[in-house]
N, C-alpha and C positions, 0 to 999 in steps of 0.2 A: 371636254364637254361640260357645258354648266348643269349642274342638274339644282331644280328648284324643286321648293316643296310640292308642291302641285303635281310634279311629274311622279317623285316618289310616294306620292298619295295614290296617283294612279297605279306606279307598277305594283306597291306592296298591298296594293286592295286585290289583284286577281288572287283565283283561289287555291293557286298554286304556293301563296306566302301565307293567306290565313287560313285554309283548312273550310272553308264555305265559301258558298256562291254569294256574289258581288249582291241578288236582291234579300237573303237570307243574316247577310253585313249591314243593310240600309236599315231591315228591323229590329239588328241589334243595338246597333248604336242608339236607336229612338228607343228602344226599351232600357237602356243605362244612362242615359242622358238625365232624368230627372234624381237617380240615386248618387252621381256624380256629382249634379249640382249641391246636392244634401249635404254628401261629403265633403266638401270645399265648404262650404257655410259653417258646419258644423265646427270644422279646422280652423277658418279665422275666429268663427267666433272665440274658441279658446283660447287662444293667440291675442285677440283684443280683450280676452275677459271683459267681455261686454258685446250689446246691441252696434250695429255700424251706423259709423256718421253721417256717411256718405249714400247714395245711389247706388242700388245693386246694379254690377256693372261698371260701374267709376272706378277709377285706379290704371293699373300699366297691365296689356295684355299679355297671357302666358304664351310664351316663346311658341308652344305646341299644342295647336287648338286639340278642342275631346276628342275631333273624329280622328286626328293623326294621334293622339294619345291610344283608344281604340285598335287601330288598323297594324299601330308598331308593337304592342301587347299580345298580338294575335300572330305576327311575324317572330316574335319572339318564343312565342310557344309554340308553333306549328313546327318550327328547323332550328328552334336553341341557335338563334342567332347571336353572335356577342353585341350586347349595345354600344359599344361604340362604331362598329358596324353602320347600325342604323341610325345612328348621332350622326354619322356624316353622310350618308343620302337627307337628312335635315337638316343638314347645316348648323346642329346644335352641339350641347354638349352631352358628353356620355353620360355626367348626372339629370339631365333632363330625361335622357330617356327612363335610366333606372326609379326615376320616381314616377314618371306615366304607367310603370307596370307594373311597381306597387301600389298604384293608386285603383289601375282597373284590374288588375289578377284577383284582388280579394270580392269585388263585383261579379266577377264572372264566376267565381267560384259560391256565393250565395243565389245563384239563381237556381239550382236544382236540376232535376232531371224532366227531362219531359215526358207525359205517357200521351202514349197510340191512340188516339182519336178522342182525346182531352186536349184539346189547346189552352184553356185557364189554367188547366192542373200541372203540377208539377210535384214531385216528392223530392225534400230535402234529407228527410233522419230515416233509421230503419225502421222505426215505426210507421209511418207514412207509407212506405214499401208495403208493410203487414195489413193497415190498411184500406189499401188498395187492392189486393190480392184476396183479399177475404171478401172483399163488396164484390169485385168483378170474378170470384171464382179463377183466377189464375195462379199457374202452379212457378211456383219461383224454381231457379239453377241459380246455383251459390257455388262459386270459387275463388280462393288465392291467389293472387300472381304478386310475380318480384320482382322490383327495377334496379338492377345496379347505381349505387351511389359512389361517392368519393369517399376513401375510408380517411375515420377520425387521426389526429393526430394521435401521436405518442402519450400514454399517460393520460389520456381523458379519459375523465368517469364515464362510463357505459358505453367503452368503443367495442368493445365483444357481444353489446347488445346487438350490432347488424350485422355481423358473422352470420350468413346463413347455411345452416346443417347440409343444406339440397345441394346448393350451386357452390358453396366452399366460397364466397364473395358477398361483398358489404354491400346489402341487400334494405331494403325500404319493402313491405309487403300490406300492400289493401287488397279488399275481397272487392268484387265483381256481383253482382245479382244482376239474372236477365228471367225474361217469359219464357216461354216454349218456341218461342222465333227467333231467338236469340238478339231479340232489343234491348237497350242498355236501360235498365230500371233505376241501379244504384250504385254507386261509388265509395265506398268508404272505409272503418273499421281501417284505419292506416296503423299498422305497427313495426316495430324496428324488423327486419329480416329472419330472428333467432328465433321469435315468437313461433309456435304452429299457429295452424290456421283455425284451428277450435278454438282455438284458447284466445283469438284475437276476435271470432267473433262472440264468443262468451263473455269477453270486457266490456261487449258492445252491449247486452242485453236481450242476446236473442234468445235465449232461456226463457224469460218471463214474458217473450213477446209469444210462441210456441202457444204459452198455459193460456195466454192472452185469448191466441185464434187458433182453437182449434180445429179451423177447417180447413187454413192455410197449407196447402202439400208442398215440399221441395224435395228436391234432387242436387244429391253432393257427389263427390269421390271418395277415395278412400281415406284421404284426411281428416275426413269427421266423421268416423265409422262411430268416435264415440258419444256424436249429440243424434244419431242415428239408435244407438242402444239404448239412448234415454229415450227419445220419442219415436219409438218405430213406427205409431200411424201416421208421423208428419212429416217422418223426415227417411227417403230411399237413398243407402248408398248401398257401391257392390257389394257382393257376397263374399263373404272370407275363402281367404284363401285355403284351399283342402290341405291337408297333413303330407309327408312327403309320401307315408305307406297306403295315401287313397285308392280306390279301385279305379283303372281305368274309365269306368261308366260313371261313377266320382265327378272324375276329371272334366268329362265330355259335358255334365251335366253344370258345373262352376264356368265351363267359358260360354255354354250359350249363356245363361243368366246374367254372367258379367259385362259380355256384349248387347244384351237388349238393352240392362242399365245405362251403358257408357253411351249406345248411338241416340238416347231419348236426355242423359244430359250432354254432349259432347258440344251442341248449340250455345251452352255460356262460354267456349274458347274463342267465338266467330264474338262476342260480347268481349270479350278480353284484348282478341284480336285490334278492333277497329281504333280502341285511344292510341293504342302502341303501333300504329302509322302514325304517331306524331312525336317528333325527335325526343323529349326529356322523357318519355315516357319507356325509351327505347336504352338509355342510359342518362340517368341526371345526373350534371354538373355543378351544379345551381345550390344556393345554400337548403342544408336539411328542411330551417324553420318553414320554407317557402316550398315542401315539396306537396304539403295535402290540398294548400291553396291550388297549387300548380296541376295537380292530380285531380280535383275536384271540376275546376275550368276547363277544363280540357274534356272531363268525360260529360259535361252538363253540353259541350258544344255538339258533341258526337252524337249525344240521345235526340238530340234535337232531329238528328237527322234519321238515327231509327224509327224514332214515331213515325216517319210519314212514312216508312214501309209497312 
């Protein structure tokens, strides 16, 4: 059977290849479209080291117009398809494709997150998160998760940096922040596997953001019991654990506490959950450089769609 572009524009647009509905794809693409073109100007301009001579527009068409650039970028990160794969439902070549998705994965990954009944607004940094949280009085959930990577060769510098202590596996780890409904607020704080989970978001600056807003409440695990013993009125995680010789009534009294804690943040794993229904997230094979791009795009796609719950 022949298959033309046209048809595979059709099939890889349902939302079984990109991860969104076909009208929710229409306004993506018009919202990348003018940063797209930016980026191409801005590339030849370098390239010509100079103004162009010609008519924007003049010249030979790219093999692989925006919207099939787009829709195979989104096929690519939705099921970690291999591009050459999708080189040949286009009839192009596998370097075509791999340059349409490093041209749109760094786009989609600068769009940010989107908040709940804000449609101009979006939060890119953890600032922006802090915020937001302190104007509209919403209490953040902050957590860690780890995505298996491909482990470094032999003899490279810092391959026991993604050894993860948890999972015993070469591990990629960003934190998670959601609301109390468990919508996807923010994505980031990316650090190698080995890293804890304080200490990756203590790189990030959430210390000074804390002294920043102090009205800002969140809810962690037991992982950062100790930005919880620095700012106890900002920050709830469980209750330590009792001594082995506690009193039974001790005991009785550390698991309800620990359960009210865990069922009022347990909502950021349903936030955790929803990117990892899409394949690289579930294990990446894909080069390191290109994991927070890939990690960033994927959960600014997701938030899109918690906002409107």
């Amino acid at each position: 059977m022949i298959v033309t572009s046209g048809w595979a524009r059709t099939a890889l647009s349902h939302r079984i290849f990109t991860g969104i509905p076909r009208q929710r794809l229409a306004k993506l693409i018009a919202e990348l479209a003018d940063p797209w073109t930016a980026q191409q100007e801005s590339r030849l301009h370098q390239r010509r080291r100079g103004d162009r001579l010609r008519a924007a527009g003049a010249g030979p068409d790219h093999e692989l117009s925006f919207t099939d650039r787009v829709i195979a970028t989104l096929a690519c990160l939705r099921l970690q398809l291999p591009h050459a794969a999708v080189a040949l439902l286009y009839k192009v070549d596998r370097s075509t494709i791999t340059r349409a998705v490093g041209e749109i994965r760094p786009l989609l990954a600068a769009r940010g997150f989107a908040v709940p009944g804000k449609p101009g607004l979006r939060l890119r940094t953890l600032a922006d998160v802090f915020a937001y949280a302190d104007a509209h009085g919403v209490e953040l959930r902050i957590d860690g998760t780890e995505v298996q990577v491909r482990r470094p060769k032999a003899n490279r510098p810092g391959r026991r940096a993604f050894v993860s202590g948890k999972k015993k596996q070469n591990t990629i780890k960003p934190t998670v922040i959601s609301d109390a409904k468990g919508r996807l607020l923010w994505c980031g704080a990316t650090r190698p596997g080995r890293m804890h989970d304080v200490t990756a978001l203590r790189t990030e600056g959430i210390e000074d953001l804390l002294r920043q807003y102090p009205n800002v409440r969140a809810r962690v695990d037991s992982g950062y019991q100790g930005l919880a013993r620095d700012f106890p009125d900002q920050v709830s995680a469980p209750p330590k654990k009792p001594p082995k010789d506690a009193t039974d009534q001790l005991r009785a009294e550390y698991t309800i506490a620990r359960k009210a804690q865990s069922s009022q943040r347990i909502c950021v794993e349903h936030a955790i959950a929803e990117p990892k229904q899409w394949r690289p997230l579930q294990r990446y094979i894909g080069r390191r450089e290109h994991f927070e791009d890939t990690t960033l795009a994927i959960a600014g796609l997701v938030s899109d769609r918690c906002a409107e719950r």
